[in-house]
N, C-alpha and C positions, 0 to 999 in steps of 0.2 A: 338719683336714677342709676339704675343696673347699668355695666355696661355688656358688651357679648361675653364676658367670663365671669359674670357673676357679683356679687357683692364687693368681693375682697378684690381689690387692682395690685396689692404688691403681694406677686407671687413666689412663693418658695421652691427653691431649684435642689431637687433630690438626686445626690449622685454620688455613687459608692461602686466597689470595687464586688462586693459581695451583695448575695441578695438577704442574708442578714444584718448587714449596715446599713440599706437599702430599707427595707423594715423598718429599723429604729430612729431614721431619718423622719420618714413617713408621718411616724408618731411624735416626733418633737414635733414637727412642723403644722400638723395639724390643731397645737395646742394654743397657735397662735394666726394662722390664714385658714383657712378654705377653699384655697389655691396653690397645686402645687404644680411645677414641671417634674417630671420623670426621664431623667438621664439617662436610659438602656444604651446607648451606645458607653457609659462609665461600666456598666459592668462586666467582667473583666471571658465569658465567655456564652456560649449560647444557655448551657447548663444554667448559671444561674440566672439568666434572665426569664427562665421558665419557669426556674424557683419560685422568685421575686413576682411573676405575673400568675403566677398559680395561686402564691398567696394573697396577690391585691383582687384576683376575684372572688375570692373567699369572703374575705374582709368586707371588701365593697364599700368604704370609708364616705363618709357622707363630704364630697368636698368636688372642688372642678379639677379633675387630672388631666395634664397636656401630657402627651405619652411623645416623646423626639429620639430618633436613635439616629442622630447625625451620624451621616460619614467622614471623612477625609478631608472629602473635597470642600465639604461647610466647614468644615473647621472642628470636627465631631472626631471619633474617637474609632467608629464603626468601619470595618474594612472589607467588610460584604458587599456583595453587588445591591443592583437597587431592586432586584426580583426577591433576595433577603430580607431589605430593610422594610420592604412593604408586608412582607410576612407578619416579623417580629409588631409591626406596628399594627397589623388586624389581629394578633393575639393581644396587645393591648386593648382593643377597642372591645374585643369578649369579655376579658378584665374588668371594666367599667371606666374607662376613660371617656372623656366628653370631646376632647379635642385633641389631634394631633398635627405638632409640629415638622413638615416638610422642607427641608432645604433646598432652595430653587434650583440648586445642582443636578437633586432629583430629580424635581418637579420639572424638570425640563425634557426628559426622557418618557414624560407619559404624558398622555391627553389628558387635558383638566377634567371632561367630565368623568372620564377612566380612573381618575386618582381619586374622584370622590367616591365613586359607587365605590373602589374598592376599598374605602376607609370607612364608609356608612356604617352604622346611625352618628359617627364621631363630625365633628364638624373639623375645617382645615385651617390651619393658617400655613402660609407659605412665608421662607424666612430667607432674609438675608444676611452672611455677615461678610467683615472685611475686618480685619485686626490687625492691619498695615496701618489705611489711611481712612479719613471721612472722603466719602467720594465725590471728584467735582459737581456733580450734578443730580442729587440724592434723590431729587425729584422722580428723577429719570427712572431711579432703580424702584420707586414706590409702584411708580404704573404698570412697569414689567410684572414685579409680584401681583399686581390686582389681575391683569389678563390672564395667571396663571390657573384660576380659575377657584381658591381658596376663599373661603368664608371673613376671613381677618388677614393681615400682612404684618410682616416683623423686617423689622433695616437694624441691624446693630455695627456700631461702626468706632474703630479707632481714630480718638481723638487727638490731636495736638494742639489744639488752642483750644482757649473759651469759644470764638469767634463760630469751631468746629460744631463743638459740642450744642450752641445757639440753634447752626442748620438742622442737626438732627430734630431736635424738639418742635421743630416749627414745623414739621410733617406731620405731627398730629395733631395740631390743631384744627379745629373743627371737623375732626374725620372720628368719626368712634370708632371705627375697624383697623386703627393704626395701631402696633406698638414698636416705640421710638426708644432707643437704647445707646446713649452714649456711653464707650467704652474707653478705659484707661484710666491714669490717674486725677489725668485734668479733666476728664468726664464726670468723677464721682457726683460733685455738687449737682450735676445737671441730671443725674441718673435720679435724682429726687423729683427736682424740679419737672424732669416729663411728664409727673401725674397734672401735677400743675396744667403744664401745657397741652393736657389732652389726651397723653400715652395712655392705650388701654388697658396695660399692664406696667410694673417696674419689677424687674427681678431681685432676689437677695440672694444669698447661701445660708442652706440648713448649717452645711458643716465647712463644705470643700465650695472654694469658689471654682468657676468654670467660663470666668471673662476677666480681662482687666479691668481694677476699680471697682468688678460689682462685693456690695456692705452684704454683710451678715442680717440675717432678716432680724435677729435680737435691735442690732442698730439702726433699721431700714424704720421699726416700727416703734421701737420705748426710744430709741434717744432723738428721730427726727420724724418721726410722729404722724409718717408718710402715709399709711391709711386712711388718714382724715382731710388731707390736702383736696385742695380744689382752686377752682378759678381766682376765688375771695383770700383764699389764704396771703398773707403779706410777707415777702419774702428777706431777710437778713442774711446777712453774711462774713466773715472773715476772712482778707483775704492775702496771702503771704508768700511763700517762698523759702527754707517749706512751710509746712502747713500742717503738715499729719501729726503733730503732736498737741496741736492747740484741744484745750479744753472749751474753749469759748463755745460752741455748739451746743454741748451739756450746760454748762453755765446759763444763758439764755434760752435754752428750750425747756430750760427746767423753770424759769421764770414766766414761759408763756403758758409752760401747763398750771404754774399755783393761780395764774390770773386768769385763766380760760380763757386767752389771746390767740385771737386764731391768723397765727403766723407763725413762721418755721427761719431756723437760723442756719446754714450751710459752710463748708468751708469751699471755696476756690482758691487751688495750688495755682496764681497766677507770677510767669514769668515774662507776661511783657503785660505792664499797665494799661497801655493803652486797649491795647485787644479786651481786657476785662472791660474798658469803662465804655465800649462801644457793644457790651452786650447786657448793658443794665436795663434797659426798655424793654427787650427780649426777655428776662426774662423776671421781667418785676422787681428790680430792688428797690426797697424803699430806703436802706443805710446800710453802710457796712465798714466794719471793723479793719483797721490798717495796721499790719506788722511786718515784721525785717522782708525785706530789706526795703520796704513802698512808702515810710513812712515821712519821708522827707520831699523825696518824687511827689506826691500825691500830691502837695502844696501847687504844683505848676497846672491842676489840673481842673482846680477850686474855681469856683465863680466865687462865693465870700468862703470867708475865714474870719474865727473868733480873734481877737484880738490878742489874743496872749498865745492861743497857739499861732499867731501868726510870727508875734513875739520869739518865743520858743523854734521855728523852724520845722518843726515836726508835727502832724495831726496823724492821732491812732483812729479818731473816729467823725466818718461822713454821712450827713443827712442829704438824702434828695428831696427838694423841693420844687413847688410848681412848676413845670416846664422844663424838668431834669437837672434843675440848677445844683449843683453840689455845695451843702457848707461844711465847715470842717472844724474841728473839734479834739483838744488833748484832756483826755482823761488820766493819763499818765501820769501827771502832774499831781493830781489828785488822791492817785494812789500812793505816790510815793510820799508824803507828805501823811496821809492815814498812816501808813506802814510805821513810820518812824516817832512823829509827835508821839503816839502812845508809850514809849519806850526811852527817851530822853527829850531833853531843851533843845530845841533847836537854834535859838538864838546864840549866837557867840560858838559855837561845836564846830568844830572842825571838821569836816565830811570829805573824805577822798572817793570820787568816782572812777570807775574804770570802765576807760570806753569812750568814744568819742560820737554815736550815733545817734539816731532819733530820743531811744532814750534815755538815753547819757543829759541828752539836748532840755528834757522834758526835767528830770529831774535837779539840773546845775540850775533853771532859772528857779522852779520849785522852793530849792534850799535858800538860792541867794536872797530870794523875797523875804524868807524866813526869819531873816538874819544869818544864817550858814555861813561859816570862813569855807566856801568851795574852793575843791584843790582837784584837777581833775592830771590822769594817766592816762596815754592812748599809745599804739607802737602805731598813729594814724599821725606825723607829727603837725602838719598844713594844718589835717582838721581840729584837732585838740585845741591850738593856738588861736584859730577864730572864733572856738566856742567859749573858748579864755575871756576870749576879748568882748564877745555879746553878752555875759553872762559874768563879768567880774570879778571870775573865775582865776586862781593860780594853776599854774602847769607844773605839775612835779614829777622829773626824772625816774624812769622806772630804778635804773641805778640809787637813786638816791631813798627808796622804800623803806632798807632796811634803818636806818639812819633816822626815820619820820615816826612821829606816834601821832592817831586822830582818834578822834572820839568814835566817828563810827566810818568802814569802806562799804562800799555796794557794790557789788559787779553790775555793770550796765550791759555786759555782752550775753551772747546767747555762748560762751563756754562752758561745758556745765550740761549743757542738756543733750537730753538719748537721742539717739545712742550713742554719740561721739565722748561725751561725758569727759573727767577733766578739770582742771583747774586754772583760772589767769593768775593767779600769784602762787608765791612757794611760798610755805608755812613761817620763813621768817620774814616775810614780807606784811606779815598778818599783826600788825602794831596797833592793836584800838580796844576799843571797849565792845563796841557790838560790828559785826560782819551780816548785811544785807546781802541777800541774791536776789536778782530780778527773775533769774530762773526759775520753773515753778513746779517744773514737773521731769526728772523726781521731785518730790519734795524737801528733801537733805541732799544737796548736789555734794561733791569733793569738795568743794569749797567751804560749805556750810560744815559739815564734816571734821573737815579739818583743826577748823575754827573752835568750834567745841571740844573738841579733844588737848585744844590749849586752853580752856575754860573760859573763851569767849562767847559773849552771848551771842546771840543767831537769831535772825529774821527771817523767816521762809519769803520767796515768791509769790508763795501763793496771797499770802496778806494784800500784796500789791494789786496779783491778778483781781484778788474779788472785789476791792476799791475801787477800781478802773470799769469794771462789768459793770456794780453797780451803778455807778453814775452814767454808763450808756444809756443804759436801760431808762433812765429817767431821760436822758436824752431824747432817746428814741421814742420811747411810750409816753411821756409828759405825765408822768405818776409816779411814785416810790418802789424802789424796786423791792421782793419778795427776799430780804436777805439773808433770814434764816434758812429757806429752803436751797438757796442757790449755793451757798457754802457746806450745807449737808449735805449735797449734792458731790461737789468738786472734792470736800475732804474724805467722801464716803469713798469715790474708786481710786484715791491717791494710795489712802488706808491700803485698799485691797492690791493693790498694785506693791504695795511693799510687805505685807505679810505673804503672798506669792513669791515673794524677789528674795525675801532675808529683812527682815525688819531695819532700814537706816540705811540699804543701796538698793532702792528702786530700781531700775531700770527696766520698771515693766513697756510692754504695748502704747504706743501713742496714740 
């Protein structure tokens, strides 16, 4: 079913400085929604906004245009009075715009029935934003906007929690006329999830974002697949600290589209656990991915735990079941143990880890099962020594590196990854046969790098990562995961990410 803006609900947000970047926005945008907003308060004077709406009633583009020339006071660009901005915005609506976005700033300076006759045949929605805080009582500010006397209502609001991000989306629920818009970076996952929840609309960017957190419509629609969401959709997710470099979203969403799974995989940048795991009801998780620094934490929070990850200390991956019960699950273990059998005996090999954390945790019991003589390195010395001890593990002195030869090291830390990039050992520290990264992206960190250049073999990250996906995925789905496609996938934008950078130092985009 339609909603008041038409077929497409994630809308493309046009905004440029010129009315020929404005133009060429237009038309990327239209190659992919039928919905677009139009930024006139971006363009940079009256001149070209007359340009730019001379030639959008030319054109006459077959799509829903929201014409907004925010001012100041909304958080808009426009520094005209409100007798300007309603101008600018009825030469929009001769243009061919369907609807136009009013900031309650405005809208508060005119009579409702006043604002509409003089926006007619356009229909209105009246908007709100805050780019501070989410406001204590959201509710409040939804009714104001409805008396306002607009067709639709908009609350866009800076988040700081999940917990924040949870309220906004729960204003549109069961309202069609609502569009719900968590903003910032601990909003991003939930800017998805509002279609989910109801939102009439989700915004993206053509080019230029023009909110905290909000995605590129390229990613809003091919990587999370947000135009096809709905009530049914089944919701995954990753959740970390940071966060913004994880692949895992691509990995698994590229697996629900070879399966035609209709469920979507998100990241939440979460910095207090608890506040995430009190908005999984809210907003539909069915399981979700645990990395640095949750993965240990997340054990105290478990109803069951598998046995071996309970074993191990660390679970990267949680199923919710009947009645919100959490179980937990290392895949890690799994991966690292793919990664490596391929490549050498594991039995009797000497393996120095470095790191002392979840999955330092995941891969010392891994090896030791193996038969592995584990030797593990941490500058963490408390922790290092009881995973020694769970895990029958030896501790070897960073001092004492140069001095040691093993078959293969792994880095267990996130050193290594963008943009901070970097190395946990110095090159004569590097005594083995093959050098593992858990790192994965880049995909030749300094480390790996280095390694090679003394004609050591090298393991990417990424082997690990897709090991670990895939057995989620089976977790998760109770079916074999798509493995071709999902590694065509993850090696296809690494690829692109290092012919962009210099072939062998990545440090593209995360």
């Amino acid at each position: 079913m339609e909603g008041p803006f038409g077929k497409d609900r994630v809308c493309g947000v046009i905004a440029a400085e010129t009315a020929v970047k404005m133009k060429s926005q237009v038309r990327l945008g239209l190659r992919k929604t039928r919905t677009l907003e139009l930024r006139l308060d971006y363009l940079r004077d009256d001149g070209q906004r007359a340009a730019f709406l001379s030639w959008l009633g030319r054109e006459r583009p077959r799509a829903v245009l929201i014409a907004t020339c925010r001012s100041r006071r909304g958080g808009g660009l426009f520094r005209g009075g409100v007798k300007e901005q309603i101008e600018i915005l009825q030469h929009a609506v001769r243009a061919g715009c369907g609807w136009c976005d009013v900031e309650i700033e405005t809208a508060n300076n005119i009579a409702a029935g006043e604002l509409r006759r003089a926006l007619s045949p356009a229909r209105v929605m009246i908007s709100h934003h805050d780019f501070r805080k989410t406001p204590r009582n959201p509710a409040s500010i939804v009714r104001e906007l409805s008396r306002a006397g607009g067709h639709a209502v908009k609350i866009a609001a800076q988040c700081h929690s999940i917990s924040d991000s949870a309220r906004i989306c729960r204003l549109a629920r069961g309202r069609r006329n609502v569009v719900a818009i968590p903003m910032g970076e601990i909003g991003l996952a939930a800017r998805i999830l509002s279609l989910r929840a109801g939102s009439a609309l989700a915004y993206a960017a053509i080019e230029q974002a023009t909110a905290p957190g909000q995605l590129s419509l390229e990613a809003m629609l091919d990587l999370y697949g947000a135009g096809k969401i709905t009530r049914r959709t089944r919701v995954y997710a990753v959740i970390g600290d940071p966060i913004g470099h994880s692949l895992s979203p691509l990995l698994h969403n590229t697996a629900y589209a070879a399966r035609k799974i209709d469920a979507v995989f998100v990241p939440f940048l979460v910095r207090d656990l608890r506040d995430f795991l009190r908005c999984l009801e809210p907003f539909g998780v069915a399981g979700f991915a645990v990395t640095i620094p949750h993965k240990e934490e997340i054990l105290r929070h478990l109803d069951e735990c598998d046995p071996l990850a309970a074993r191990i200390g660390a679970v990267n991956t949680v199923v919710i079941r009947g009645q919100g019960r959490l179980y937990g699950y290392n895949t890690d273990y799994v991966g690292v143990l793919r990664s490596l059998e391929s490549r050498m005996q594991l039995a009797g090999s000497r393996v120095l880890l470095i790191g002392a954390g979840g999955a330092a945790r995941a891969a010392a019991f891994a090896l030791a099962q193996a038969g592995s003589i584990v030797c593990l390195c941490s500058r963490r010395p408390e922790r290092v020594r009881s995973l020694a001890r769970a895990a029958g593990a030896q501790v070897v002195e960073r001092a004492d590196l140069r001095r040691e030869y093993f078959d293969a090291i792994v880095n267990c830390t996130p050193v290594g990854m963008h943009p901070r990039g970097g190395t946990p050992l110095a090159n004569a520290e590097l005594n083995c046969r093959i050098v593992m990264d858990m790192v994965y992206r880049p995909r030749e960190t300094e480390l790996l790098r280095n390694a090679r250049k003394k004609g050591i073999a090298t393991i990417s990250g990424v082997e690990m990562f897709l090991a670990q996906g895939y057995a989620q995925h089976e977790i998760w789905m109770g079916e074999r995961a798509p493995e071709a496609a999902m590694r065509r996938a993850i090696e296809g934008v690494l690829e692109r990410e290092e012919k962009s950078q210099g072939k062998g130092h990545s440090n593209g985009p995360r």
